[in-house]
C-alpha positions in Angstrom: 89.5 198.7 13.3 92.0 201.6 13.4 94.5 201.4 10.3 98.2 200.6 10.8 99.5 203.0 9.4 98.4 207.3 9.6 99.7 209.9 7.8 101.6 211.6 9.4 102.2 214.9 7.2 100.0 217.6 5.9 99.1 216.6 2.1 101.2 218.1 -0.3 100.3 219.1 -4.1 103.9 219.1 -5.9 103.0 217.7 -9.1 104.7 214.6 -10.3 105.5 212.8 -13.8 104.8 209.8 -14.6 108.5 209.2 -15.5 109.3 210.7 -12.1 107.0 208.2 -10.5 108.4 204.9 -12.0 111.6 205.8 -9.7 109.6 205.0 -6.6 108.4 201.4 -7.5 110.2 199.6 -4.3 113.4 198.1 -7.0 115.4 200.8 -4.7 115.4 200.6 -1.1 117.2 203.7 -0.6 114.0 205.5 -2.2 110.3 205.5 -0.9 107.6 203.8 -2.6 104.9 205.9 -4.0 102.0 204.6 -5.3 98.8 206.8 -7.4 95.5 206.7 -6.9 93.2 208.8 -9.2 95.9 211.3 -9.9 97.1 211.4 -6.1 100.3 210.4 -5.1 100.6 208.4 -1.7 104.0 206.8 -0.2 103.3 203.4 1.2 106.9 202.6 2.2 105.3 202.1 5.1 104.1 199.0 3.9 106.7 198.4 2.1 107.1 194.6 2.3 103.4 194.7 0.3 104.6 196.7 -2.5 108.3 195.4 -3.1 109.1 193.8 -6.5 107.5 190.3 -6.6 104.9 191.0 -3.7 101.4 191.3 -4.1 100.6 195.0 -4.6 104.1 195.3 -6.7 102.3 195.7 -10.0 100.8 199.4 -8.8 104.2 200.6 -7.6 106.0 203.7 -8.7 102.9 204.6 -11.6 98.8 205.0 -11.5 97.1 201.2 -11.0 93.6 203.4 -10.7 92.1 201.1 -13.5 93.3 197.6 -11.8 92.1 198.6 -8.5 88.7 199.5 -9.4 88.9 196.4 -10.7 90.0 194.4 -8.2 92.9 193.0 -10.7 96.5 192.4 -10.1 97.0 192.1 -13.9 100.0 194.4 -15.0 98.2 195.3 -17.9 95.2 196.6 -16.0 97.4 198.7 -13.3 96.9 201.8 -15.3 95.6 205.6 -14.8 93.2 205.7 -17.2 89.6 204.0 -15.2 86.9 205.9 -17.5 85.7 202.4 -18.5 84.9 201.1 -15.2 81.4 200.6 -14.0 79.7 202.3 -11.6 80.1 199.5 -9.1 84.0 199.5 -10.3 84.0 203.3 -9.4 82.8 202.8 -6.4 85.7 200.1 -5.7 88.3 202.7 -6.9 87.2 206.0 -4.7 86.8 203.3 -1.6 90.4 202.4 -2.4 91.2 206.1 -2.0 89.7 206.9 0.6 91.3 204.1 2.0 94.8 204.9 1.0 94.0 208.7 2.4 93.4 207.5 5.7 96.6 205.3 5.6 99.5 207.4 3.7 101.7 210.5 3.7 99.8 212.3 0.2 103.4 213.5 -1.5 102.1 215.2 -4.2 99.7 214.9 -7.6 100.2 212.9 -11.4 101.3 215.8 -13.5 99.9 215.7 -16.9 102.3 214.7 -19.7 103.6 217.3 -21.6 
């Protein structure tokens, strides 16, 4: 099944906070939303309507959920960056969920590490 959605830009690098990156969580509809997988930063505003504040991808809006989607959790305490504890099954789940996301969204740039 072809995806929805294509990128539709060349990948870009520009490295982004994490306080930077809580701007883009869909409370704003004059802003995109951006949402981090494994340190990459994709815009999903195509998709908007998933990602939007009480919808069902909400909780990895605006930050790095890489943690909750390995695990296949919607738990706001699990949408975080940090997945060194997950499995190797789990892992599995998370780079499929990139690749995924890759195939799908504009790449607008990379988690910078906090100073």
């Amino acid at each position: 099944m072809e995806p929805s959605t294509k990128p539709t830009q060349p990948p870009k690098d520009d490295p982004i906070t994490v306080e930077e990156l809580k701007q883009y969580d869909g409370t704003d509809p004059s802003k995109p939303v951006y949402v981090a997988v494994k340190g990459t930063v994709f815009d999903v505003s195509p998709r908007r309507e998933m990602y939007s504040p009480g919808k069902g991808y909400s909780v990895f809006a605006g930050k790095d959920g890489s943690r909750g989607l390995g695990m296949s959790d919607l738990k706001p305490e699990n949408a975080v960056a940090d997945y060194s504890t997950l499995d190797d099954k789990q892992m599995k789940v998370l780079d499929d969920w990139h690749a995924y996301y890759t195939k799908r969204y504009n790449i607008v740039g990379k988690v910078a590490p906090s100073s």
